[in-house]
N, C-alpha and C positions, 0 to 999 in steps of 0.2 A: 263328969270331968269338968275343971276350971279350964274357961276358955277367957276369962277376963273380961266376958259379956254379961249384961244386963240380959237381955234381952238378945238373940239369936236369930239371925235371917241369912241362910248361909247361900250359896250358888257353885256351884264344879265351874271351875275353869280347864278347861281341857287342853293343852296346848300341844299342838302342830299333830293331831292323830289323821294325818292328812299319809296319801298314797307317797308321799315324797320320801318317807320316815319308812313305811309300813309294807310298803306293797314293793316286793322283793322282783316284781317285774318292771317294774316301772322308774323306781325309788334312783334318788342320783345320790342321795348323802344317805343308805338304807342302814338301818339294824338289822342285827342276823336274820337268818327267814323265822329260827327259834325263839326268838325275843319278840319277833314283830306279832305273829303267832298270837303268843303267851298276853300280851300286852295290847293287841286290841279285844282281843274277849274279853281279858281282866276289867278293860275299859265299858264293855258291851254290858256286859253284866254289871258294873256299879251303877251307870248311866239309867236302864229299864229299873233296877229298884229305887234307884235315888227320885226318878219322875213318880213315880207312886205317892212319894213321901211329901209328893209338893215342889223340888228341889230343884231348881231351874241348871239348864247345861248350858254353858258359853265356852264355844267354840273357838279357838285360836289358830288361823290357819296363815302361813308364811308365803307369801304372795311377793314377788319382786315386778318391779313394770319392765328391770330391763338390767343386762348385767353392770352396768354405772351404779346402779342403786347398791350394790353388793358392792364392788369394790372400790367405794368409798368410806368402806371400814378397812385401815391400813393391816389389820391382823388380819384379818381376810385374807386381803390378798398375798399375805406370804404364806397359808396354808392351800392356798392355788400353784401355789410354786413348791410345794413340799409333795411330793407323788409318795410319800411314806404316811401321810397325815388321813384319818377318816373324814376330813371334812377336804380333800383336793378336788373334792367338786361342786365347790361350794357359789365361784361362780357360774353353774348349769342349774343350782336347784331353783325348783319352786317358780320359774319363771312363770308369768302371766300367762294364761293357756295352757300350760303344761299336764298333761294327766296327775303330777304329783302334787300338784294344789288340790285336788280332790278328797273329801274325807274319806277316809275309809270307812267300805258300806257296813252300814250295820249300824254304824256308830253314833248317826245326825236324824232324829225325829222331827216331826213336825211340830212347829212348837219353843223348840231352841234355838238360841241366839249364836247367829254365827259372824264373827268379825273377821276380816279376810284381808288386813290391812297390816299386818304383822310383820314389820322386816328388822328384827331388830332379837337379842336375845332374851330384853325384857316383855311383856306381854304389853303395858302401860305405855311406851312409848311410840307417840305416833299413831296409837288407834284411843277409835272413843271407847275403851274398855271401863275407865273410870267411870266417865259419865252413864255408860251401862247401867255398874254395879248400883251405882249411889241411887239414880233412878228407881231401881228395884227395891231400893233399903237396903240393899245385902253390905252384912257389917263381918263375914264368913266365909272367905273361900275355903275350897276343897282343890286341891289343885294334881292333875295327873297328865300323862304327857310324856312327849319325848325332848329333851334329852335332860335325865335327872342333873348334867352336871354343867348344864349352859341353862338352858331355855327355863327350865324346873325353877333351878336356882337363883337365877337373875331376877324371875318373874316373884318367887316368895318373897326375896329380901325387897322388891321394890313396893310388892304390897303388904306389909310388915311393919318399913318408914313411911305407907299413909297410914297406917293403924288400923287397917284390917287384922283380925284375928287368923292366923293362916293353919291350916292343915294340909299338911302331903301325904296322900293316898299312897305308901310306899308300896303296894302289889302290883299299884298303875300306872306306876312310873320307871321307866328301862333308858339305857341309852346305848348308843352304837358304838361307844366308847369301849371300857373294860367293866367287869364289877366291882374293880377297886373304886373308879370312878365315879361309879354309883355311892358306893358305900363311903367313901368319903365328902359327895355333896350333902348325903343325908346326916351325915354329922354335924356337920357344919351348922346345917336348916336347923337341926333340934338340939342343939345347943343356943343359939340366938336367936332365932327370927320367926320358927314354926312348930307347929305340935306335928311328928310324926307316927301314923298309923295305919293298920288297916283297912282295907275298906270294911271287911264284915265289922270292926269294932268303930268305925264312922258311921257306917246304916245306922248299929245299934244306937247311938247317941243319940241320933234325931229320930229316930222310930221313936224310942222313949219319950223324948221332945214331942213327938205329932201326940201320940197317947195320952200324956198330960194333957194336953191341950184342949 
């Protein structure tokens, strides 16, 4: 497959597969308990074969110091005053301490890079995620995560206009939203900004790639 690389160094960005999203006990802004389910094993199982292959996993985890830091996003806070809206608890989540800053177990090896400074819907802004990638060489996200039609989406088109080559792991990416919402951020992505696929047809690409090699 044309990825528009020379040369390929890719890394999973994983964004917010934290308890806050996932874990139906804990969770303030959660996905179904069926989606959360579905989409952290989806995630568990990319993750263990993708470290095989070399593949480095970076962590995106949504960490607030204090509810000021949240609602000084003015959309924000009128979905805190909308009790009809999935995100009316928006500012409860993810506070500093919270059990929902926690990744969901299973998920985080030893080994992976986890940045925990995320308050924002793009993944780039406000953390060294850049400085990370570039560090590493990686010229290739893989990017999976909650919510395909904020976090996903923000986070592709922002590394798309640095010229990263982007991939959206669509098996590993769910949101709390609807499926239409889904399914209309992934149009979006793979029409402009991303290559949208599988995981098992991303393993196979860079498996191929190690084997050459």
């Amino acid at each position: 497959m044309n990825l528009g690389l020379d040369d390929i160094c890719p890394a999973i960005v994983a964004i917010d597969c934290h308890r806050g999203h996932l874990d139906p006990s804990v969770a303030t802004m959660p996905a179904t308990p069926d989606i959360a389910m579905q989409l952290t094993e989806a995630n568990r199982r990319f993750f263990d074969h993708a470290r095989t292959l070399g593949i480095p996993v970076v962590h995106l985890v949504t960490t607030y110091r204090d509810v000021a830091e949240i609602r000084s996003n003015p959309f924000w806070r009128t979905r805190a005053e909308d009790p009809n809206t999935t995100r009316k608890n928006v500012l409860r989540h993810n506070l500093a301490g919270s059990p929902g800053c926690t990744i969901m177990p299973g998920l985080e090896h030893a080994g992976d890079i986890v940045v925990r400074t995320k308050k924002r819907y793009d993944c780039f802004i406000g953390t060294d995620l850049d400085f990370t990638l570039r560090a590493h060489g990686v010229n290739c996200l893989l990017i999976t995560g909650i919510n395909t039609n904020s976090c996903v989406l923000a986070t592709a088109i922002a590394a798309n206009v640095r010229d990263y080559a982007v991939i959206v792991v669509e098996d590993c990416v769910d949101t709390m939203d609807s499926h239409d919402h889904h399914d209309a951020a992934l149009l979006c992505l793979r029409t402009a900004f991303a290559h949208v696929m599988t995981s098992s047809d991303a393993l196979a690409l860079f498996d191929l790639k190690s084997r050459a090699a």
